[in-house]
SEVO-311540 format. One record per residue (C-alpha): residue number from 1; residue in three letters; x negated, y negated, z. Coordinates in steps of 0.001 Angstrom, whole numbers, padded with zeros to 6 digits, always signed. Each point is the difference from the previous one (the first is absolute). Example, Ala and Ser with C-alpha at 12.3 -4.5 7.8 and 13.67 -1.06 7.14 Angstrom:
REM SEVO-311540
{1 'ALA' {-012300 +004500 +007800}} {2 'SER' {-001370 -003440 -000660}} 
//
This chain:
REM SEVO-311540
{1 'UNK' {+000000 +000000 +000000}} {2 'UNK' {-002300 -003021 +001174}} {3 'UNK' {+002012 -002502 -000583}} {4 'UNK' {-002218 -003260 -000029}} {5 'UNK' {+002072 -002779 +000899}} {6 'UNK' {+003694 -000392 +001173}} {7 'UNK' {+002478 -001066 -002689}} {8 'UNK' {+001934 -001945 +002395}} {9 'UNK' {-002224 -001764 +003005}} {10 'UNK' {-003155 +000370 -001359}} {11 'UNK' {-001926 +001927 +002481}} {12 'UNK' {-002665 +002606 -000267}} {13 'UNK' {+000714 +002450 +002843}} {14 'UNK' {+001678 +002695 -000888}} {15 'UNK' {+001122 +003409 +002192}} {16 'UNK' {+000434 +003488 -001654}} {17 'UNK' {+002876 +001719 +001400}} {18 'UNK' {+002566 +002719 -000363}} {19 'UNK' {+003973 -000598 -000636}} {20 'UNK' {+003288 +001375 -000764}} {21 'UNK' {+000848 -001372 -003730}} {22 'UNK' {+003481 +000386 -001350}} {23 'UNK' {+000182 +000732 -003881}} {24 'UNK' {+003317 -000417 -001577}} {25 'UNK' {+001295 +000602 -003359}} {26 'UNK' {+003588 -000916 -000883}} {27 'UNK' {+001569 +000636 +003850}} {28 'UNK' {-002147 +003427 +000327}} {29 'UNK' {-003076 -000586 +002033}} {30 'UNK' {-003183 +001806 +001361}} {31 'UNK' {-001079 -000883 +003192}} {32 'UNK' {-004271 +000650 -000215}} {33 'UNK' {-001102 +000045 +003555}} {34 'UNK' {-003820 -000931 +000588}} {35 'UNK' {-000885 -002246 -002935}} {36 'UNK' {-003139 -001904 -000108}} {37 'UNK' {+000037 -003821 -000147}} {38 'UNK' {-002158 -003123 +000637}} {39 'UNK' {+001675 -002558 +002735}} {40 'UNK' {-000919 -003312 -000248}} {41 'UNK' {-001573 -000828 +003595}} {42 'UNK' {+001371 -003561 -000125}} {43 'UNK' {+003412 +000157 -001115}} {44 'UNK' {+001035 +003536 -000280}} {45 'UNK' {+000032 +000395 -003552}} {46 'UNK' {-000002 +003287 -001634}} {47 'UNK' {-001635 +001774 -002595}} {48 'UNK' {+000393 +003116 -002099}} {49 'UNK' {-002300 +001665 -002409}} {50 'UNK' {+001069 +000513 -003103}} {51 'UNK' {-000552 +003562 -000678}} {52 'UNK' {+001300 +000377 +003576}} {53 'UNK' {+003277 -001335 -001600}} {54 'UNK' {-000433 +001846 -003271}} {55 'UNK' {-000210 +003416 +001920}} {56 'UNK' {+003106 -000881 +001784}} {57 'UNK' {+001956 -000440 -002708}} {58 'UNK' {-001068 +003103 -001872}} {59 'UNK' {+000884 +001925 +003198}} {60 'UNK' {+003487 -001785 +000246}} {61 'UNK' {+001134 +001176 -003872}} {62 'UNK' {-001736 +003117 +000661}} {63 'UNK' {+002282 +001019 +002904}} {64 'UNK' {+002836 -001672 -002057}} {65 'UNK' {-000414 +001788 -003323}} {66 'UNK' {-000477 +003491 +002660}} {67 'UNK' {-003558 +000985 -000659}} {68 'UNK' {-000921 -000772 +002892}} {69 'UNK' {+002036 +000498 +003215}} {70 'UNK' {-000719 -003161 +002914}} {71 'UNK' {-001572 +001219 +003438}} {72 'UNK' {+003264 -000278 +001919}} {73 'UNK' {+003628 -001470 -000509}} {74 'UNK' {+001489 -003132 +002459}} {75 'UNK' {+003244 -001486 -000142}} {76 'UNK' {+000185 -003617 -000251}} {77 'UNK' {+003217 -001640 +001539}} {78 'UNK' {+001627 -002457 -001687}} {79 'UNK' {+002435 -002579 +000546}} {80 'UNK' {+001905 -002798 -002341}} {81 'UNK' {+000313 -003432 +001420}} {82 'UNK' {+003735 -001091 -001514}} 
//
């Protein structure tokens, strides 16, 4: 990653770290539990890698299109405002 500068306050310092990130694809999602990023030390700001990303999204069509089955199924509640 080594991401250089932050986009939006500028600073240098920078954090690698682990995260849940939540890929979603016309309302069906993937929840990908410890994904590297880059925090921004000074404002919080995150970063993703790019083939980090990429590899996500193969995974998510994969498991869509069945070759490939996901680690493990959770239900998501939902709930319309009216």
């Amino acid at each position: 990653m080594s991401q250089t500068k932050c986009n939006f306050c500028g600073s240098d310092r920078f954090e690698i770290r682990r995260t849940e990130y939540l890929y979603t694809h016309k309302g069906n999602y993937l929840l990908v539990p410890n994904t590297p990023v880059e925090v921004c030390l000074n404002c919080g700001m995150v970063y993703y890698d790019v083939s980090v990303l990429k590899k996500i999204k193969e995974r998510f069509f994969a498991i869509h299109n069945k070759t490939e089955k996901p680690d493990r199924y959770i239900e998501m509640p939902s709930k319309a405002f009216s």
